[in-house]
ZADRENMI-998213 format. One line per 5 residues: their letters; for each residue x, y, z negated of N, C-alpha, C, O, CB. Coordinates in Angstrom, 2 decimals, padded with zeros to 5 digits. Atoms other than C-alpha are relative to their C-alpha. Last residue first. Glycine has a CB too. Example, Ala and Ser with C-alpha at 12.3 -4.5 7.8 and 13.67 -1.06 7.14 Angstrom:
! residues 2
SA) -000.82:-001.19:000.06:013.67:-001.06:-007.14:-000.77:001.09:-000.73:-000.26:002.20:-000.90:000.41:000.46:001.42 ~ 000.89:-001.19:000.00:012.30:-004.50:-007.80:000.90:001.20:000.00:001.94:001.18:-000.66:-000.99:000.03:-001.25
END
This chain:
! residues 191
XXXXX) -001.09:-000.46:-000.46:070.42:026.27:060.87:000.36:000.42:001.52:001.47:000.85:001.80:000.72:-000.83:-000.38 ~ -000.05:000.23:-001.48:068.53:027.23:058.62:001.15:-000.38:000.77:002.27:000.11:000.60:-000.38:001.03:000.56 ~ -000.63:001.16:-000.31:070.09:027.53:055.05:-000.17:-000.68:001.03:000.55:-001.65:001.30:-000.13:-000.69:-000.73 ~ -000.11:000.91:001.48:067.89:030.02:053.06:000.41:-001.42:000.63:-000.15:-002.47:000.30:-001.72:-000.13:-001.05 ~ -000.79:-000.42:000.92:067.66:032.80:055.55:000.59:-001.04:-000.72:001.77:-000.89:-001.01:-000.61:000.82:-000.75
XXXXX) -000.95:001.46:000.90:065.98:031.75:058.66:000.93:000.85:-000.92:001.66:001.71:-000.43:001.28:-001.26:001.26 ~ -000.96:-000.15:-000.44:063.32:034.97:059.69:000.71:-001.12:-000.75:000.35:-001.41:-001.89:000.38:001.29:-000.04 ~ -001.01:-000.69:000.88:059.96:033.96:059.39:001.33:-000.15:000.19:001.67:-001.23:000.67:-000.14:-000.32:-001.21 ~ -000.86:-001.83:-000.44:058.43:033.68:062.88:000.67:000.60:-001.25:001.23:001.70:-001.25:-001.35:001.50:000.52 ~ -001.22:000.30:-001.14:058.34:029.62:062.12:000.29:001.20:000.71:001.23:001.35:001.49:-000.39:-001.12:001.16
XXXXX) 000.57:-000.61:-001.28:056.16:030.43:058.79:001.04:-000.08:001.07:002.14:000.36:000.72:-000.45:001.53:-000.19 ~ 000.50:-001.69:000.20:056.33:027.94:056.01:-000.01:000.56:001.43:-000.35:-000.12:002.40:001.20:001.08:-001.03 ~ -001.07:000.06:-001.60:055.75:023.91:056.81:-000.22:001.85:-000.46:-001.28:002.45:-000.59:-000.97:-000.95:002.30 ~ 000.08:-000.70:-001.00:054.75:022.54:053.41:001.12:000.94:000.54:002.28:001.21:000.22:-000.98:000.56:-000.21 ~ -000.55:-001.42:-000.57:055.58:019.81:051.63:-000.61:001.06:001.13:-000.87:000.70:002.27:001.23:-000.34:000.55
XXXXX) 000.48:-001.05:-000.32:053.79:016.44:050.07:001.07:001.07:000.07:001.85:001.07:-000.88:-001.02:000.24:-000.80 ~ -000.13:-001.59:000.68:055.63:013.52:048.32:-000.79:000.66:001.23:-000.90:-000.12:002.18:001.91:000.76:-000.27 ~ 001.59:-000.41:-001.17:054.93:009.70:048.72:000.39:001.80:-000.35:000.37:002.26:-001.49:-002.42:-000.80:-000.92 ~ 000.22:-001.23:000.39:058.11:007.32:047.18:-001.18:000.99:001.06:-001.50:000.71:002.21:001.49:000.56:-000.07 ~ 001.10:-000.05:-000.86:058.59:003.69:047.35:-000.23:001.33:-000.68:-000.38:001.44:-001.89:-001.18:-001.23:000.00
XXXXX) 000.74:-000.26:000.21:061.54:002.67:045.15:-000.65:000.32:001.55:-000.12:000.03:002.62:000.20:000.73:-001.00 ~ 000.30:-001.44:000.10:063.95:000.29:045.51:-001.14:000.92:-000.28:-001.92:000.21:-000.92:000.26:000.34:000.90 ~ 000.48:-001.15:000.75:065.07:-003.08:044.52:000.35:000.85:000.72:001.51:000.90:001.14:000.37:000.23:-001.28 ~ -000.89:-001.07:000.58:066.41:-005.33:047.58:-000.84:001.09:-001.22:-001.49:001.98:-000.67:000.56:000.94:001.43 ~ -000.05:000.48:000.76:064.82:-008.23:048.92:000.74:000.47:-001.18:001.22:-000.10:-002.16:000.17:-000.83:000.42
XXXXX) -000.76:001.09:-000.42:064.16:-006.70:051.92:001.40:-000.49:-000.72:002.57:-000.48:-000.33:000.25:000.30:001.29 ~ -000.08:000.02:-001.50:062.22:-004.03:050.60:001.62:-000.89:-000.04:002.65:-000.83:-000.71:-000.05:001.89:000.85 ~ -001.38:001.16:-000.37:061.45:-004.73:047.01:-000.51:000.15:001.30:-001.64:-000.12:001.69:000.15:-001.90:-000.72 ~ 000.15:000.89:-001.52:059.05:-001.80:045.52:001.30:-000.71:000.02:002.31:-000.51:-000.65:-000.16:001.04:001.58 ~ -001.04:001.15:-000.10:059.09:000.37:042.28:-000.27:-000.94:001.35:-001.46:-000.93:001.68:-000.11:-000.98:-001.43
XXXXX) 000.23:001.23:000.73:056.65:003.32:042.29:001.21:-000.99:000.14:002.10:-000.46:000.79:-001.31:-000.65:000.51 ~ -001.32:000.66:-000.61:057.22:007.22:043.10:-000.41:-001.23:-000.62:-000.87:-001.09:-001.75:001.64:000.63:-000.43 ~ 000.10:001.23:000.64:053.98:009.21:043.58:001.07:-000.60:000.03:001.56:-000.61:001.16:-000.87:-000.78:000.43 ~ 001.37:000.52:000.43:052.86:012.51:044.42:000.07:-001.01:-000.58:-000.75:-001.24:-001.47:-000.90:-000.21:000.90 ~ 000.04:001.49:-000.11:055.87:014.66:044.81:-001.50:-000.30:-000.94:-002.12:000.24:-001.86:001.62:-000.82:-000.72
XXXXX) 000.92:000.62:001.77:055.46:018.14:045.18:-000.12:-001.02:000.00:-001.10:-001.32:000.68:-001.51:000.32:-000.51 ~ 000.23:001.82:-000.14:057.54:020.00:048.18:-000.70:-000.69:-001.93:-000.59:-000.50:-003.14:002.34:-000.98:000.48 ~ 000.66:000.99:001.35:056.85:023.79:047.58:-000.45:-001.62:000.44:-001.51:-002.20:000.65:-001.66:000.84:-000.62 ~ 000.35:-000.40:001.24:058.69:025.03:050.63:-001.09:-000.74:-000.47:-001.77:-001.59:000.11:-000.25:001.32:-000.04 ~ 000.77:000.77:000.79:060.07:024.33:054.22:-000.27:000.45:-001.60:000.66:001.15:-002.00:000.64:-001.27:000.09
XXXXX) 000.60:000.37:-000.41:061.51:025.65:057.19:-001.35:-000.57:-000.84:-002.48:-000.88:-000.47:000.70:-000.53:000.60 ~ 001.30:-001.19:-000.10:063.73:027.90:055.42:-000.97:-000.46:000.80:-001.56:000.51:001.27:000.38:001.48:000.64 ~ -000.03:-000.19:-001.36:065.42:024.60:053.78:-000.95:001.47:000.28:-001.88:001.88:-000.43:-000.60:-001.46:000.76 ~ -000.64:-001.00:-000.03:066.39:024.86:049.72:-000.23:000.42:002.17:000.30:001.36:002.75:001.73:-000.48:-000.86 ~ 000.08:-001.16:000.88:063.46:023.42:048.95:000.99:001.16:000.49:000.73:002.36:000.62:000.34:-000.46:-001.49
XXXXX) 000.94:-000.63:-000.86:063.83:020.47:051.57:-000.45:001.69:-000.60:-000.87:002.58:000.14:-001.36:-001.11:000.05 ~ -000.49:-000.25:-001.35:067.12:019.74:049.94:-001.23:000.89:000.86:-001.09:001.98:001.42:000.36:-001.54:000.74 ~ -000.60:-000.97:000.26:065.43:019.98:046.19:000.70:000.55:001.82:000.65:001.70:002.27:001.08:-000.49:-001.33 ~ 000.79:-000.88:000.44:062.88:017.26:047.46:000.47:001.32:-000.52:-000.40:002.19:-000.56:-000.64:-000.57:-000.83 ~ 000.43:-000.35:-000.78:065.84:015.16:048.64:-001.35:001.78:-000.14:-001.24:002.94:000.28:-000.35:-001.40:000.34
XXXXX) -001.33:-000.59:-001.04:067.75:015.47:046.34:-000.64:000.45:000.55:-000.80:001.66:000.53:001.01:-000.73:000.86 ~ -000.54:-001.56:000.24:064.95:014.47:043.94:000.35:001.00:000.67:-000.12:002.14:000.70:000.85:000.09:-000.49 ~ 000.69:-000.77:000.12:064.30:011.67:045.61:-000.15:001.34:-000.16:-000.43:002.27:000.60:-000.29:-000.35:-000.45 ~ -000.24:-000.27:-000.96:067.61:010.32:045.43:-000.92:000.89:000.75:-000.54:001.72:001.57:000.25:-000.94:000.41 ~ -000.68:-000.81:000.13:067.35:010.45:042.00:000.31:000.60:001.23:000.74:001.75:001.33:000.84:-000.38:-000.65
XXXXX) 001.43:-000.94:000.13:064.15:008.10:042.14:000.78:001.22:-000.18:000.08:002.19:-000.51:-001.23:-000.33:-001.42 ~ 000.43:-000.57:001.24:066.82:005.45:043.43:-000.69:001.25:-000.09:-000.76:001.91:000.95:001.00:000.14:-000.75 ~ -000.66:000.99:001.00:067.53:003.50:046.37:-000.04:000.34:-001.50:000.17:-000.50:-002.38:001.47:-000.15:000.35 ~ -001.18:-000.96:000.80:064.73:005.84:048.25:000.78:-001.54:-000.91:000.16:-002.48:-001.40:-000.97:001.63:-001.45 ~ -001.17:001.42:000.68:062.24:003.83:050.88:001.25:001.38:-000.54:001.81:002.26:000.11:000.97:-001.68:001.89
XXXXX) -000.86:000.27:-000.44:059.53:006.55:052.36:000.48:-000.70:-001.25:-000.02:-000.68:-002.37:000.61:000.96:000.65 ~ 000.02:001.34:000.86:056.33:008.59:052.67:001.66:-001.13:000.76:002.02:-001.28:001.93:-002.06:-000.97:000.42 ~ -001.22:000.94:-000.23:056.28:011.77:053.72:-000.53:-001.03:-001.12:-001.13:-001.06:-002.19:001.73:000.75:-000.28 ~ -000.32:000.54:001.02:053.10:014.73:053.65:001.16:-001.70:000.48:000.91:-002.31:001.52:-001.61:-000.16:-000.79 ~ -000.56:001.11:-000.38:053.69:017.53:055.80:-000.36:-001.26:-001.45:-000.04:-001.01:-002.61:001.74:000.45:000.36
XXXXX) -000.20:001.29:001.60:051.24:020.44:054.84:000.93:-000.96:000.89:000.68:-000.87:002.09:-001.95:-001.19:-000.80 ~ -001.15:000.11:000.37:050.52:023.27:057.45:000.85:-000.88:-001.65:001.41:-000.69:-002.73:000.11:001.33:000.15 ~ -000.14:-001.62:-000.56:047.40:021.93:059.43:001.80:000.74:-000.58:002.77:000.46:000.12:-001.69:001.15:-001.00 ~ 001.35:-000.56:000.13:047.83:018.28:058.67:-000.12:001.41:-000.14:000.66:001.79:-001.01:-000.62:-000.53:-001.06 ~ -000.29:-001.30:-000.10:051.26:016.41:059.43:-001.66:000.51:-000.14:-002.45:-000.23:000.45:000.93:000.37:001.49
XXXXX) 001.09:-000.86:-001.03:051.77:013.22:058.84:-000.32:000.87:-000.01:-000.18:001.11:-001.20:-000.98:-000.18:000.19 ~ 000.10:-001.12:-000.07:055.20:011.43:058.34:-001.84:000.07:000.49:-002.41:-000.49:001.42:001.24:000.55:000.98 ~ 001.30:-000.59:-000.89:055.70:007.54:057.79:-000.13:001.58:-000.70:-000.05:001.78:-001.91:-001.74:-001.12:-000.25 ~ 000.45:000.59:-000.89:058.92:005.35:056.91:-001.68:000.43:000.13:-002.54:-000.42:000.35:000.39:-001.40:-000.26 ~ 001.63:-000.64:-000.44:061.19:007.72:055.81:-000.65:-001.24:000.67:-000.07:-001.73:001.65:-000.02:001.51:001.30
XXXXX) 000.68:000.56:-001.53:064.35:005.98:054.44:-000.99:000.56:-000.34:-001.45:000.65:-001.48:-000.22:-001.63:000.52 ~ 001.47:-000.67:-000.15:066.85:007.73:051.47:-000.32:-000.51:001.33:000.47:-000.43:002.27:-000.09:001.76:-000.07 ~ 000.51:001.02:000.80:070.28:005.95:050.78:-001.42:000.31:-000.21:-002.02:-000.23:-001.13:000.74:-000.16:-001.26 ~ 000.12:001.34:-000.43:071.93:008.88:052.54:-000.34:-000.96:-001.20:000.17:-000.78:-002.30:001.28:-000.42:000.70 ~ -001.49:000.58:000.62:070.31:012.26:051.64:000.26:-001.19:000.63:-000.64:-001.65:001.34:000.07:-000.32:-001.66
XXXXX) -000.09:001.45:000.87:068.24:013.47:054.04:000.64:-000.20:000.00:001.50:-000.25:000.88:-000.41:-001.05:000.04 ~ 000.21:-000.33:001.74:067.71:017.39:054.73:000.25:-001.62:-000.43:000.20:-001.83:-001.65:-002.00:000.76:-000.61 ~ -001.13:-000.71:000.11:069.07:017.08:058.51:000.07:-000.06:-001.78:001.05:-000.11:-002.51:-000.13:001.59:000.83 ~ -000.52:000.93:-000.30:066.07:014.23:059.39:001.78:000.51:-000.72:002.65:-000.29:-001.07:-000.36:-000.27:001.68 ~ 000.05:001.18:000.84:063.77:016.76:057.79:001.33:-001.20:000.43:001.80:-001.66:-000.61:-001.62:-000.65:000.24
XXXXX) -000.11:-000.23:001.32:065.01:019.53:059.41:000.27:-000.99:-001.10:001.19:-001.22:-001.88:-000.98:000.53:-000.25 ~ -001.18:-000.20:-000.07:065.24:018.22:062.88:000.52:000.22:-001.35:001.58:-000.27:-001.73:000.22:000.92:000.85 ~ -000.51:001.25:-000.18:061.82:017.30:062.65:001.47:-000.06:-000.07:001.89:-001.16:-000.45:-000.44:-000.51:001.18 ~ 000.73:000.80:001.40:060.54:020.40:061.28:000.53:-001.55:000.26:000.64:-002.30:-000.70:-002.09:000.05:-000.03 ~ -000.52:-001.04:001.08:062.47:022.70:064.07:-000.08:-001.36:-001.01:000.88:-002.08:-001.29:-001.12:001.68:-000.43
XXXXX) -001.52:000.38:-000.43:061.31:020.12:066.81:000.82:000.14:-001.23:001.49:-000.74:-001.77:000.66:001.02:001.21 ~ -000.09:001.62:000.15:057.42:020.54:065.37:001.51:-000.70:000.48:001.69:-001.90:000.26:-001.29:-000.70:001.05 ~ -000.08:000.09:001.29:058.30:024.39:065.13:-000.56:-001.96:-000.29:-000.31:-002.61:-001.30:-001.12:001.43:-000.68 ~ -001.45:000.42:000.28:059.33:024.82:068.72:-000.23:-000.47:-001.27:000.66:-001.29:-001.53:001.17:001.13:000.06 ~ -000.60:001.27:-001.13:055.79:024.87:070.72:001.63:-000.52:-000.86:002.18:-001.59:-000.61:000.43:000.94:002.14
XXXXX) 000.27:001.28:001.13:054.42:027.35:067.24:000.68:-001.14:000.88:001.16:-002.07:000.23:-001.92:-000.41:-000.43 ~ -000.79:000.12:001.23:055.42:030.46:069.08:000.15:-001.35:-000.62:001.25:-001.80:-000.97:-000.56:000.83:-000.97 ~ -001.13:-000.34:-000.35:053.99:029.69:072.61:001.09:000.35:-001.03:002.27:000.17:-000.76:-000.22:000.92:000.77 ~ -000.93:001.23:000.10:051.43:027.78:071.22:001.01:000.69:000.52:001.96:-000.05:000.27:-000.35:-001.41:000.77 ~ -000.28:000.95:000.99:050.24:030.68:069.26:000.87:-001.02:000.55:001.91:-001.37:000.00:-001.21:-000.58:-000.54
XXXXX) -001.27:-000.85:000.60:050.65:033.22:072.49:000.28:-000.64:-001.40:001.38:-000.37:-001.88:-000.35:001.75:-000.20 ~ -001.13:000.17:-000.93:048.48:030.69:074.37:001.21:000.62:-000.84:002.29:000.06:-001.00:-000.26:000.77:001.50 ~ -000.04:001.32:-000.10:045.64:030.69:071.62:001.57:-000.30:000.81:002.43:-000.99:000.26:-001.43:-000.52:000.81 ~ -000.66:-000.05:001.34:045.91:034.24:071.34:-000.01:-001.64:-000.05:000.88:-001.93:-000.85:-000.90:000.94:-001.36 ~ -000.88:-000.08:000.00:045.45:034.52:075.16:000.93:000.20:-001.32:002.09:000.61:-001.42:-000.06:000.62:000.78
XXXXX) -001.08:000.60:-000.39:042.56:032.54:075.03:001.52:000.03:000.03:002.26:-000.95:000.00:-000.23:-000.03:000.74 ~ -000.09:000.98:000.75:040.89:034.36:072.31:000.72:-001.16:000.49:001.32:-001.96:-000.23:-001.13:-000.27:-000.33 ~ -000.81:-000.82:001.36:041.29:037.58:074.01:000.71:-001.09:-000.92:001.82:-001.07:-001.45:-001.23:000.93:-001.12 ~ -001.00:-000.14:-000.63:039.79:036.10:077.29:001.33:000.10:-001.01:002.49:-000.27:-000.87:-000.27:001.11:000.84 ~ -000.58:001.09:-000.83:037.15:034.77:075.58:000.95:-000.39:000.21:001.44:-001.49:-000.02:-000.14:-000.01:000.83
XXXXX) -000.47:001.12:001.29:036.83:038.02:073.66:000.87:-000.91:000.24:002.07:-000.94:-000.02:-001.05:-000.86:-000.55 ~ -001.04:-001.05:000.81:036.90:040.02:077.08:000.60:-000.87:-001.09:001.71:-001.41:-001.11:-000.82:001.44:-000.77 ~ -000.87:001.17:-001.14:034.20:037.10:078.58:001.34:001.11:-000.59:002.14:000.31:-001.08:-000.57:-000.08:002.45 ~ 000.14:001.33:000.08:031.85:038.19:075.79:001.14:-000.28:000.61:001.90:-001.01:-000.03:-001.18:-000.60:000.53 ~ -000.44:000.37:000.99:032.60:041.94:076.34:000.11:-001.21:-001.02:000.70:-001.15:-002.09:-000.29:000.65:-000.30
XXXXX) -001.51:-000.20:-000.01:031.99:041.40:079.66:000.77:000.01:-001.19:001.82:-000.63:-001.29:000.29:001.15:000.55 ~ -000.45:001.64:-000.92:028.59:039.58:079.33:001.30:000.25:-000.42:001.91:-000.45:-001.22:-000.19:-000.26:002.06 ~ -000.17:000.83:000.73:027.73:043.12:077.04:000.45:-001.89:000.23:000.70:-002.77:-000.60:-001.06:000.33:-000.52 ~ -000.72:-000.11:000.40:028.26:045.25:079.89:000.63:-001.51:-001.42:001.63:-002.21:-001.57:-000.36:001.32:-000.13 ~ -001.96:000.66:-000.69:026.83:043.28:081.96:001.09:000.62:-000.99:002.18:000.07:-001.15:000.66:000.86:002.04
XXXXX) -000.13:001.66:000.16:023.62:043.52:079.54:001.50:-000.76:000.83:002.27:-001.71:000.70:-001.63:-000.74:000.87 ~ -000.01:001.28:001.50:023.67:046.76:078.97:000.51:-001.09:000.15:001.59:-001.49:-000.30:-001.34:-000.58:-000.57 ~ -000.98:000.02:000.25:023.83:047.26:082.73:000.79:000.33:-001.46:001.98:000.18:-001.70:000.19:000.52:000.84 ~ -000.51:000.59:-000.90:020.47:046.04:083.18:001.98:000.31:-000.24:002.70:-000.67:-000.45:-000.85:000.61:001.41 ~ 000.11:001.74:000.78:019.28:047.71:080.37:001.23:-001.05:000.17:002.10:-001.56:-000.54:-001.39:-000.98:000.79
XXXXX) -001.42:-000.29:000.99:021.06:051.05:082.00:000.08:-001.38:-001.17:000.95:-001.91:-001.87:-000.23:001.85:-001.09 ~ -001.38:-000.08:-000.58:018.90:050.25:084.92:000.79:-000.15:-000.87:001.68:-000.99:-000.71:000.38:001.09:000.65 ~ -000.22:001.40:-000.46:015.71:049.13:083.28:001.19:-000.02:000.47:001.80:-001.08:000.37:-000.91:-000.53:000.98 ~ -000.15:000.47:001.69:015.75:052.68:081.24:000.64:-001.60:000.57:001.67:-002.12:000.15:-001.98:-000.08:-001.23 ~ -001.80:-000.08:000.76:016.80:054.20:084.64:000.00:-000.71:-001.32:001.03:-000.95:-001.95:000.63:001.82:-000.47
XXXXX) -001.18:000.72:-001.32:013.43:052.44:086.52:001.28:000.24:-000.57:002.11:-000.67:-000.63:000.04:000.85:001.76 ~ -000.17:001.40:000.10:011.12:053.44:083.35:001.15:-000.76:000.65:001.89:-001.60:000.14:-001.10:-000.51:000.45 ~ -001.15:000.28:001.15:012.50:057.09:083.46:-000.04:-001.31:-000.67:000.77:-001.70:-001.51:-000.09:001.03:-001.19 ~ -001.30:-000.23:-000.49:011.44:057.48:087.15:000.63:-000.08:-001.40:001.85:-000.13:-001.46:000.23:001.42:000.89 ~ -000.38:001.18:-000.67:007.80:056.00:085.82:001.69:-000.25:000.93:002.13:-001.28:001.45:-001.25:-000.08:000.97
XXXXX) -000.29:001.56:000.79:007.71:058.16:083.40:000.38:-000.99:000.31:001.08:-001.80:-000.29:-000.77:-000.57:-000.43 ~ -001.14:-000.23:001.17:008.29:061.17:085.37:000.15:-001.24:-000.45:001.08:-002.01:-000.20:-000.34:001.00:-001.27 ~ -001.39:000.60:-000.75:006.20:059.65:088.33:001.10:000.66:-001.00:002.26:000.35:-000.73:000.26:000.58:001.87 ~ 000.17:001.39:000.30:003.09:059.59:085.33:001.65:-000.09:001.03:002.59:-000.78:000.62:-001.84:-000.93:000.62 ~ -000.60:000.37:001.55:004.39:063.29:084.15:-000.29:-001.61:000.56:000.49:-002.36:-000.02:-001.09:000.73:-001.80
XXXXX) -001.24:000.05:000.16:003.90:064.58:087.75:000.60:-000.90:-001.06:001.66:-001.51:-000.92:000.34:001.16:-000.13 ~ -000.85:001.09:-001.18:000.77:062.43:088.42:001.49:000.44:-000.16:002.38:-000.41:-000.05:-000.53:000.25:001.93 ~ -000.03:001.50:000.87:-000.78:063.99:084.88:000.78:-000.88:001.24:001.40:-001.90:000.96:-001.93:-000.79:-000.50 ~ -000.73:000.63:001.26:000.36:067.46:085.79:000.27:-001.63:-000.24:001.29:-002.28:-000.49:-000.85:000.42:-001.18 ~ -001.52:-000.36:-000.39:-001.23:067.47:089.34:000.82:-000.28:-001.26:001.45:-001.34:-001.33:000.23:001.66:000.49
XXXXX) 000.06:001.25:-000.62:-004.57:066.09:087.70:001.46:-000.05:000.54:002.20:-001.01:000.31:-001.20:-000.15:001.13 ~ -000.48:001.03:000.76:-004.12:068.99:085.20:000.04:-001.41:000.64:000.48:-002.34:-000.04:-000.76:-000.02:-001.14 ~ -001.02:-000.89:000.62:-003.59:071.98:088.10:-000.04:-001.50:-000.93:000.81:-002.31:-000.57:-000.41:001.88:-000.73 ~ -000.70:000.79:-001.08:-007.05:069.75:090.05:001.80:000.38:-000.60:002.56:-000.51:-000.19:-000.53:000.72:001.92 ~ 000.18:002.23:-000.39:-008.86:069.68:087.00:001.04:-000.39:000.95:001.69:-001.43:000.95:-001.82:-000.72:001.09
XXXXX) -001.29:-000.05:001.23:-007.81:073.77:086.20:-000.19:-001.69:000.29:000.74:-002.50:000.27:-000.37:000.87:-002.14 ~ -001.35:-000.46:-000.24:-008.83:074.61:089.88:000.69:-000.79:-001.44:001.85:-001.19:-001.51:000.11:001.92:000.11 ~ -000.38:000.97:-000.85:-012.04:072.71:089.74:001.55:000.32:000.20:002.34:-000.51:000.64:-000.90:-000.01:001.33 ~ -000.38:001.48:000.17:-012.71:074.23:086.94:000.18:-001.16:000.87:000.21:-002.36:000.60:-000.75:-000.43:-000.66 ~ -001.10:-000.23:001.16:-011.94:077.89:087.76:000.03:-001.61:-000.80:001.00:-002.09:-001.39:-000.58:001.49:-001.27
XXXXX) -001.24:-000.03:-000.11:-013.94:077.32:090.76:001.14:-000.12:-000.80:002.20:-000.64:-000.45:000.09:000.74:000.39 ~ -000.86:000.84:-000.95:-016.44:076.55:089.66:000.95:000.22:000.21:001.79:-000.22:-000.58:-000.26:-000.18:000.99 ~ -000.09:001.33:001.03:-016.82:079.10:086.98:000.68:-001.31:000.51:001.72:-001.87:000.14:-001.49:-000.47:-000.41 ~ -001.37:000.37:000.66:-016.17:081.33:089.78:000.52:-000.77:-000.91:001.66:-001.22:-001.02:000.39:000.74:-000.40 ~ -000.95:000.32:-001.07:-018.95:080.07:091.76:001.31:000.56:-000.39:002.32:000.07:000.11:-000.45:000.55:001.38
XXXXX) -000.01:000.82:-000.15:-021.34:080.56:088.29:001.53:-000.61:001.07:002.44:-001.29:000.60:-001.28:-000.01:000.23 ~ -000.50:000.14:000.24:-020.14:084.11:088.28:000.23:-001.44:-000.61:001.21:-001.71:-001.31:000.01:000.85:-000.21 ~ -001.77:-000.60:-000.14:-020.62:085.13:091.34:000.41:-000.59:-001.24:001.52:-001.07:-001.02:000.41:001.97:000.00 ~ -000.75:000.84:-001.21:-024.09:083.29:091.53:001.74:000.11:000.00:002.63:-000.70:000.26:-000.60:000.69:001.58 ~ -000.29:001.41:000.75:-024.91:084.95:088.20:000.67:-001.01:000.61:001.49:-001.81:000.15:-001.14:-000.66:-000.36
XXXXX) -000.89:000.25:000.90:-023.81:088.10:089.80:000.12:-001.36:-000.81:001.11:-001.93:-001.25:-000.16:000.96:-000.77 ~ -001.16:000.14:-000.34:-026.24:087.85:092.46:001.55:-000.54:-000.44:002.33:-001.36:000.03:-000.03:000.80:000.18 ~ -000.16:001.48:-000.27:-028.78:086.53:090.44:000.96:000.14:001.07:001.47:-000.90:001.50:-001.38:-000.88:000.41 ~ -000.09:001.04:000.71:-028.81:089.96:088.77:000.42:-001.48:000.65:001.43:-002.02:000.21:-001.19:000.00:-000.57 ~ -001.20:-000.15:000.93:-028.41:091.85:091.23:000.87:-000.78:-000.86:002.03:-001.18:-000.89:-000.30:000.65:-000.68
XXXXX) -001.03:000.11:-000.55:-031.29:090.46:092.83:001.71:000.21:-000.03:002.63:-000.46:000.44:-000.40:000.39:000.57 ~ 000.29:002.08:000.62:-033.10:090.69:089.65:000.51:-000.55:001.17:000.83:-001.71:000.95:-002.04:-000.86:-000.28 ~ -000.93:000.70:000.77:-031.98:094.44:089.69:-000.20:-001.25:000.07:000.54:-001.94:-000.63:000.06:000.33:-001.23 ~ -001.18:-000.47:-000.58:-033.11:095.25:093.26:000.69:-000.41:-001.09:001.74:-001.02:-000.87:000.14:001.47:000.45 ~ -000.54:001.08:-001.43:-036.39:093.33:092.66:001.54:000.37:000.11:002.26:-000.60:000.33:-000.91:000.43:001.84
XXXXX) -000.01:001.24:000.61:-036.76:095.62:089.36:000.57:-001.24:000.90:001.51:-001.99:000.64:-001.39:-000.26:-000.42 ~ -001.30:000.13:000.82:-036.15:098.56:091.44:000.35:-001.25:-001.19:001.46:-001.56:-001.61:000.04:001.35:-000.75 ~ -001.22:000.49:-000.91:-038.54:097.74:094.23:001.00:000.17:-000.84:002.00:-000.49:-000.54:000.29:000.75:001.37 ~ 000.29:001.30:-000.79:-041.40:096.90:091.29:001.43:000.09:000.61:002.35:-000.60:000.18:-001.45:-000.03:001.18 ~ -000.49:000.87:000.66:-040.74:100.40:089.86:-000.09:-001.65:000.13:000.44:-002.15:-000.86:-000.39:000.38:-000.95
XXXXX) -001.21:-000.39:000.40:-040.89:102.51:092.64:000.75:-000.85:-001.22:001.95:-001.08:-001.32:-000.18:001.37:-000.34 ~ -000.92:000.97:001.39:-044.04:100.74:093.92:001.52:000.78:-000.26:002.29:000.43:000.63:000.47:-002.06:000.62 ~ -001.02:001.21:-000.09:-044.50:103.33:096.82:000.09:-000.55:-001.33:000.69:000.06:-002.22:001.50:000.40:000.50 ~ 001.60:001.01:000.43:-047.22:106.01:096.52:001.07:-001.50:-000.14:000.71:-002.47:-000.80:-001.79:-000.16:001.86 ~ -000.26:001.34:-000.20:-044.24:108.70:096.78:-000.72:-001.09:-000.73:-000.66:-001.34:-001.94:001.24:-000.14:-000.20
XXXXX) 000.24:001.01:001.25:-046.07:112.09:096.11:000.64:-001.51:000.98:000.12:-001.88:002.04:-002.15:-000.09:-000.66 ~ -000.46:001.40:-000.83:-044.46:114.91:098.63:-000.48:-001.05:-001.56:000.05:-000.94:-002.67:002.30:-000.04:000.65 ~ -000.80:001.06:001.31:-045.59:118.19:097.35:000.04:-001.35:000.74:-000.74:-001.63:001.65:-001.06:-000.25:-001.74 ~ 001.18:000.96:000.02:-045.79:120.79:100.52:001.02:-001.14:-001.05:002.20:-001.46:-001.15:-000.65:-000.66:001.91 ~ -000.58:000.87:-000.40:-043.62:124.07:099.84:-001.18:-001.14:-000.18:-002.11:-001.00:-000.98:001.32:-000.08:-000.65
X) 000.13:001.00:000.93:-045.29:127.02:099.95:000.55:-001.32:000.48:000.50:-001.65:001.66:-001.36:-000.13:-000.38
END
């Protein structure tokens, strides 16, 4: 016969202990992964937020850079103009330096005899004359002479009156002309 073996032992007590150790094993395990898993994702987004702040802050420094050379650029294209505007200035008087010779030569070439100038002034392209004529025919001449010059066009008299220059009837005459273009080509009697 076999002898019965009774186990007097708490059997259910040590297996309860064994799960509730279990238990708070696992809770431990899965508390300390919890941790972990947020200290990992804090420290993963803390890393992010310093990459993205030296991002920003490496695309502040090129924004200031390209500002920065914005701004020369834009100096240069100031001093470009400048430059632009000087050398159209220069390349004017370098055309226009003959056309007060031209216009003087003209006028002195276009007068009839018995015709006196006694004052010219000149205002952007306008001449206006003033002068001693022996008659208001002479005028004319004249004003048809300058007509037919290529220096000159639409002369328009302003005023002819009677006058005594040195003790002599004549008239006193005032006309207006302009100065046409001194790169137009001479056609109409230049000479």
């Amino acid at each position: 016969m076999t002898a019965i073996r009774i186990n007097l032992l708490p059997h259910r007590q040590l297996k309860r202990e064994r799960q509730t150790r279990q238990f708070y094993g696992l809770a431990g395990a899965v508390a300390a992964l919890a941790v972990v898993a947020i200290v990992g994702a804090h420290l993963y987004i803390a890393g992010e937020q310093d990459r993205q702040t030296r991002r920003n802050e490496f695309l502040r420094q090129e924004i200031n850079g390209l500002d920065k050379k914005l701004a020369d650029i834009k100096t240069l294209k100031e001093k470009l103009q400048a430059l632009l505007a000087r050398k159209k200035a220069v390349e004017s008087l370098q055309t226009d330096r003959t056309v007060p010779v031209h216009m003087l030569d003209e006028l002195a070439r276009r007068l009839p005899e018995g015709l006196y100038l006694r004052a010219l002034k000149v205002t952007d392209k306008t001449v206006s004359i003033q002068g001693y004529a022996q008659s208001s025919a002479l005028v004319s001449t004249y004003m048809r002479n300058l007509e037919d010059s290529a220096w000159f066009e639409n002369p328009v008299l302003v005023e002819v009156k009677a006058a005594t220059l040195n003790n002599t009837r004549s008239n006193d005459f005032s006309l207006t002309v302009s100065v046409s273009d001194p790169n137009a080509t001479p056609g109409k009697g230049a000479p």
